[in-house]
C-alpha positions in Angstrom: 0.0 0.0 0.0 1.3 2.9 -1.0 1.7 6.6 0.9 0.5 9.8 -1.6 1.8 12.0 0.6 5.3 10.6 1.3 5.6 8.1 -1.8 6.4 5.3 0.6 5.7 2.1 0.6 4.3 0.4 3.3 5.0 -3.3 2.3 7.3 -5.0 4.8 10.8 -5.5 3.6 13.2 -7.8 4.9 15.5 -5.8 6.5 14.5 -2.8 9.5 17.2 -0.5 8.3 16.0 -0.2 4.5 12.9 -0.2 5.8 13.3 2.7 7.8 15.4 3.9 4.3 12.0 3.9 2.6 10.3 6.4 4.8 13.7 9.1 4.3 15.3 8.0 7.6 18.9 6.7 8.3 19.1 4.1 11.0 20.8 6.4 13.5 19.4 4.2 16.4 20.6 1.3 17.9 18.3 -2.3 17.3 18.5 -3.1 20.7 14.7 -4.2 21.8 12.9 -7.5 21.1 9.7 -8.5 22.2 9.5 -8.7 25.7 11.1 -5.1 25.8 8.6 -3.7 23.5 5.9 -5.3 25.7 7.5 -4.4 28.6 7.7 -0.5 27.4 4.1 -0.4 27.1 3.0 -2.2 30.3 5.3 -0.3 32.6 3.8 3.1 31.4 0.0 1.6 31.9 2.2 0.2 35.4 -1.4 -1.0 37.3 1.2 -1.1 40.7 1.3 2.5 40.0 -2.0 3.7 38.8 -4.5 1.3 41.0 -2.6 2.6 43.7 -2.7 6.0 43.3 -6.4 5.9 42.2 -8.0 3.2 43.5 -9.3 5.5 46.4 -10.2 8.0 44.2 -12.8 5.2 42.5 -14.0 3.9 45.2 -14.5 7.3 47.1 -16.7 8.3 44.1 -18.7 5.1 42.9 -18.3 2.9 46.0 -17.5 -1.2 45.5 -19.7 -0.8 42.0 -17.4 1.5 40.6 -15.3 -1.3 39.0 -17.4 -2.0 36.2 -15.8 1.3 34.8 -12.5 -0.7 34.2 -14.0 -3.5 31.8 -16.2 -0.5 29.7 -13.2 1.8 29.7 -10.9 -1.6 28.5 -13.3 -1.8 25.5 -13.1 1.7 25.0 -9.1 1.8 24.9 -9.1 -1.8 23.6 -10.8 -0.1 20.0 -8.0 2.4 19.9 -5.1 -0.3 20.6 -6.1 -1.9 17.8 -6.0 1.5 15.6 -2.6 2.2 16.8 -1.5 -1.5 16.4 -2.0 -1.4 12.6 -0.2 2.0 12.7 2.5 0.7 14.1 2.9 -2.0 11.9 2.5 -0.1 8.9 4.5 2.7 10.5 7.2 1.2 12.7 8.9 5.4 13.0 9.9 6.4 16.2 7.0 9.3 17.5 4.3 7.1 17.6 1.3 9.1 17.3 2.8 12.1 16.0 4.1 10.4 13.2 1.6 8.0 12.7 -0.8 11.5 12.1 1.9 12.8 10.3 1.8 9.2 7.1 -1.7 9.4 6.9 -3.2 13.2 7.7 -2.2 16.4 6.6 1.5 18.7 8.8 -1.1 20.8 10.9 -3.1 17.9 12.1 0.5 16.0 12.2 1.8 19.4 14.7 -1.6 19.2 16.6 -1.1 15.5 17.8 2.4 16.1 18.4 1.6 18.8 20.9 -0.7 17.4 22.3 0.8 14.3 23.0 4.1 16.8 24.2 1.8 18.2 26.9 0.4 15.1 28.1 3.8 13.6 28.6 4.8 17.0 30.9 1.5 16.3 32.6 1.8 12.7 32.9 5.3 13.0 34.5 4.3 14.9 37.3 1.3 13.4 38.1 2.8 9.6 38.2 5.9 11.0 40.0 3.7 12.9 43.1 2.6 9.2 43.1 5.5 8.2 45.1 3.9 10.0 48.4 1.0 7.8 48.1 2.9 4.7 48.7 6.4 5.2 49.8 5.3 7.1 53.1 3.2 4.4 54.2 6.0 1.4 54.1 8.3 3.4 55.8 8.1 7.1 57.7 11.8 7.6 56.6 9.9 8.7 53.2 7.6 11.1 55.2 10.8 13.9 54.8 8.8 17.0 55.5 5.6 16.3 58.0 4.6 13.3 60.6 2.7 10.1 60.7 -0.4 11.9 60.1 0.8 13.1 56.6 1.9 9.7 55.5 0.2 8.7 52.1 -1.8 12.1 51.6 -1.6 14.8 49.5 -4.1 17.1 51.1 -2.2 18.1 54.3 0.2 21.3 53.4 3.5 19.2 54.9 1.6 15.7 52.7 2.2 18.2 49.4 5.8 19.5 50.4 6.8 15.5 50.5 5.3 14.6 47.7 6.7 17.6 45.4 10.7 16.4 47.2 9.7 12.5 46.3 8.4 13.6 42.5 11.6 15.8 42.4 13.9 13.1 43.4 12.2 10.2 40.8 12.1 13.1 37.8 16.0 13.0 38.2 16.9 9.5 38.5 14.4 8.9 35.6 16.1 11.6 33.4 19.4 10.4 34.1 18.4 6.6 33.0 17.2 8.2 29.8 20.5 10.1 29.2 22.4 7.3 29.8 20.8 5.3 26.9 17.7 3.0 26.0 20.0 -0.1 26.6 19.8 0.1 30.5 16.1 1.8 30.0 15.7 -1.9 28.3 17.8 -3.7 31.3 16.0 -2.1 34.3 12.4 -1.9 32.8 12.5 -5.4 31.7 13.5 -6.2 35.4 10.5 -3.7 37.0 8.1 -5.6 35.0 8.8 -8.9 35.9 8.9 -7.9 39.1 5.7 -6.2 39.3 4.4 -9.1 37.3 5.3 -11.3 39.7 4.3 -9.1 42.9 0.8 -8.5 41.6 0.4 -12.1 41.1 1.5 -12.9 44.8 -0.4 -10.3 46.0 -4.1 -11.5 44.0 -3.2 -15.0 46.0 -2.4 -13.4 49.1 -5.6 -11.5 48.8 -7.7 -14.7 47.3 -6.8 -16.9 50.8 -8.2 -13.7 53.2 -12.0 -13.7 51.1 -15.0 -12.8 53.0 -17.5 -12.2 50.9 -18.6 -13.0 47.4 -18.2 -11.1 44.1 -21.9 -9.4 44.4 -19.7 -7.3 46.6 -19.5 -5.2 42.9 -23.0 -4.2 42.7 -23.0 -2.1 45.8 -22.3 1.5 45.5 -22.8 2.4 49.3 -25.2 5.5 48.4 -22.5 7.5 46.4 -25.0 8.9 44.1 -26.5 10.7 46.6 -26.5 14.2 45.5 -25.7 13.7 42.0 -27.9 15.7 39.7 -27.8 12.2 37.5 -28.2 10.1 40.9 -25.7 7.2 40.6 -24.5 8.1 36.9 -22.7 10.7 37.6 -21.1 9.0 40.5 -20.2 6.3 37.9 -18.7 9.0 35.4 -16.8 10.8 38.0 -15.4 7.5 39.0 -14.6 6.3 35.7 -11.8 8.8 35.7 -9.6 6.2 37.5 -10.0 3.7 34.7 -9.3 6.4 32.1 -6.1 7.4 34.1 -4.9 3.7 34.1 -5.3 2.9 30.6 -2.9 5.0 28.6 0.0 4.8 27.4 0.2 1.6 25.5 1.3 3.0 22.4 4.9 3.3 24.2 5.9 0.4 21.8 5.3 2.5 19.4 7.5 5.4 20.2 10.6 3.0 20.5 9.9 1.0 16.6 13.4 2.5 15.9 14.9 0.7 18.4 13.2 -2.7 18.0 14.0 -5.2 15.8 11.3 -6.5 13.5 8.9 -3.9 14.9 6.0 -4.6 12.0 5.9 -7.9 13.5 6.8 -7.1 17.9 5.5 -3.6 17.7 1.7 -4.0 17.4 1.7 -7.7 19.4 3.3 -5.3 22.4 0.6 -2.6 22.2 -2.2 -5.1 22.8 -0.4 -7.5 25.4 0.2 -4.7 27.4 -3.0 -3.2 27.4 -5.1 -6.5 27.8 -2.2 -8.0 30.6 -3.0 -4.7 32.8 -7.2 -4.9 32.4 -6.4 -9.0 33.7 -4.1 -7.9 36.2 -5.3 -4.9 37.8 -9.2 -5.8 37.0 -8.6 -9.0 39.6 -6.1 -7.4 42.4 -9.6 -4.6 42.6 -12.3 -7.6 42.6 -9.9 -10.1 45.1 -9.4 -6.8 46.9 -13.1 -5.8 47.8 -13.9 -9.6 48.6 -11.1 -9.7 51.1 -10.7 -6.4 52.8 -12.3 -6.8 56.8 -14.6 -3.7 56.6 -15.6 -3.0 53.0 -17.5 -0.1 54.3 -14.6 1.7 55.8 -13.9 5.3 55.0 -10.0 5.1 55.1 -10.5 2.6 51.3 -11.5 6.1 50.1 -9.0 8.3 51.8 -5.8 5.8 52.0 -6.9 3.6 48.9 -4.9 -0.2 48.0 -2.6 0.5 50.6 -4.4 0.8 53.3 -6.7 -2.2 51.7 -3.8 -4.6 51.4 -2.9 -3.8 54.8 -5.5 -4.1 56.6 -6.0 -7.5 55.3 -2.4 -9.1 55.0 -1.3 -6.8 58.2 1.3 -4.3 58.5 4.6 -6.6 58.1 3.4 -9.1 55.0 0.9 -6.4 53.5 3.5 -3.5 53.0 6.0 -5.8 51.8 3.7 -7.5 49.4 2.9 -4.0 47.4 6.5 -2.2 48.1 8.7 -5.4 46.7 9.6 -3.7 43.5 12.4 -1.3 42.0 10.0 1.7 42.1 6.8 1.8 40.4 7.4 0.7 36.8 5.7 3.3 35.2 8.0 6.1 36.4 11.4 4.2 37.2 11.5 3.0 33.7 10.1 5.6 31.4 10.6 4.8 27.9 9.2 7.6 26.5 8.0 10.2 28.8 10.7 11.8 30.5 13.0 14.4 28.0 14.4 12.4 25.4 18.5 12.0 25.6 20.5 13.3 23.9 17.9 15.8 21.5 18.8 18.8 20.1 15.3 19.8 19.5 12.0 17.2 20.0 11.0 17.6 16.5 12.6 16.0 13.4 14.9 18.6 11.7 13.3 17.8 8.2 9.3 17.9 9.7 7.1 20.2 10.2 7.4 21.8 13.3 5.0 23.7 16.1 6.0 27.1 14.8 5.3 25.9 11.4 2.2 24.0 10.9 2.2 24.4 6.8 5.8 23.4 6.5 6.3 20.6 4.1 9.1 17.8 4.8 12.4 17.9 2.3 12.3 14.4 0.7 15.9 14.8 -0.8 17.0 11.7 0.5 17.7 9.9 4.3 19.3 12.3 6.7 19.9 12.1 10.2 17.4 13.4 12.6 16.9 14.5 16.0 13.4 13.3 17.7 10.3 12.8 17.0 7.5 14.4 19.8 7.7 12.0 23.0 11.0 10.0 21.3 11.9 7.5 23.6 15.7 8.2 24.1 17.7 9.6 20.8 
């Protein structure tokens, strides 16, 4: 199949680098990703150790034990646009996901659009999954609580809870960064190892959780009278909570964003987007449903206000419940960032040939393969 606007073809060759040739790019990266890297890329960002724990009290606070049915619908949802972005990146396979993936098949200003857009996300996205550290850290050890007491451990709403969670956001930002800079070879080595741990935690931890069961799965169909004052009665407490899904589910087009740097990406690429996406709805979908059966007062407000921590806890106990959740690296989705952090080693985050944000109109020189900085949200350069 054929590209008007670029005169590429989109027929796999046999070998990455002239494949890469035919869409006016020299192979400047290194091949150093195979499939369980690529996967690994986009199920660290999704990182359910990360994002059901940061947000799990947020659901729950706004939809009660009900709230979960958000996760399958919002799955569905997200599962439709995995499989969009799966044949991109197979017929694709450029570094910038999205932004370039807009930029084969649309027109440069819809092509700048998505690239900053997706820029701005990844700013946003960094901070929020880095404050994320105050939510758990705090709570397996005061050590973490630097600035404030006991009473500010795991919150962000007390004024000493916010100063912690800024200096524990600050603190991951850098050592992230400095992975990046160092090169996507040990971004491979030490996300591959955060994701089999948290693999392997999360699976110990549904067990753990499956042997303390009180109750039975109709647990879901209570919402505890959170639609009380909801214009739309329990609706719009379902919508609000929904937001925690939505959070969760992004970022599985992080295989994409590192095709340069995979080998055989038409064939690892769009396998990893989907993997990732559907091993996070299995994972994190049963930790929330063992969770709710097992935890001693499913009506207690601290779920709400302390979220899975304080859920694991109370159920496994203080010694086996922290170390259950806390036996990884760091959360996966932050201590491995393929993508989201600044790219290493970038003069500029747009290609020096593209159209850029200042130039919407621009057109691309096709006067042959030349080296090139980074696309929007490059991995590492």
């Amino acid at each position: 199949m054929s590209n008007p606007g670029t005169n590429t073809t989109t027929s796999p060759p046999t070998d990455d680098t002239s494949d890469l040739a035919g869409f006016g790019y020299r192979q400047d990266l290194r091949r150093s990703l195979g499939s369980f890297s690529s996967f690994a890329a986009g199920f660290s960002y999704i990182s359910i150790m990360t994002g059901v724990f940061q947000l799990f009290g947020f659901g729950f606070a706004s939809g009660g034990p009900a709230f979960i049915w958000t996760w399958p619908l919002v799955f569905i949802g997200q599962g439709a646009v995995a499989l969009c972005f799966a044949e991109l990146a197979g017929q694709y396979p450029l570094a910038g996901s999205v932004y370039q993936w807009s930029k084969q098949i649309a027109r440069p200003g819809t092509s700048w659009m998505a690239g900053w857009i997706i820029t701005v996300g990844s700013v946003v996205t960094a901070a929020a999954v880095a404050v994320a550290y105050q939510i758990i850290l705090p709570q397996v050890s005061l050590v973490f609580e630097i600035v404030g007491g006991s009473s500010d451990a795991g919150v962000t709403t007390t004024p000493a809870g916010a100063q912690n969670a800024i200096l524990l956001a600050l603190g991951l930002v850098v050592f992230t960064t400095i992975v990046n800079i160092v090169g996507v070879r040990l971004m491979a080595k030490i996300n591959n190892f955060g994701v089999a741990v948290e693999l392997t935690g999360v699976t110990l931890l549904i067990v753990m959780l499956a042997i303390h069961i009180k109750r039975g799965p109709q647990v879901v169909l209570q919402t505890q009278g959170s639609g009380a004052g909801h214009s739309w009665g329990y609706l719009g407490a379902f919508l609000v909570a929904s937001l925690m899904s939505a959070y969760v589910f992004y970022g599985f087009d992080t295989a994409g964003s590192l095709a340069e740097e995979t080998r055989e990406p038409r064939r690892h690429t769009p396998r990893a987007i989907l993997r990732a996406l559907t091993a996070a709805f299995v994972a994190g979908g049963l930790l929330m449903l063992v969770g709710m059966m097992a935890v001693g007062n499913i009506k207690s407000s601290q779920i709400g206000t302390l979220g899975m921590p304080y859920l694991v806890k109370s159920t496994l106990g203080n010694g086996l419940g922290t170390s259950s959740w806390s036996a990884r690296p760091s959360p996966s989705r932050s201590a491995a960032w393929p993508c989201r952090p600044p790219p290493s080693g970038c003069s500029s985050p747009w290609p020096a040939t593209d159209a850029s944000p200042s130039a919407p109109g621009s057109r691309r020189s096709r006067r042959g393969p030349a080296p090139r900085s980074c696309p929007p949200s490059s991995p590492a350069c």
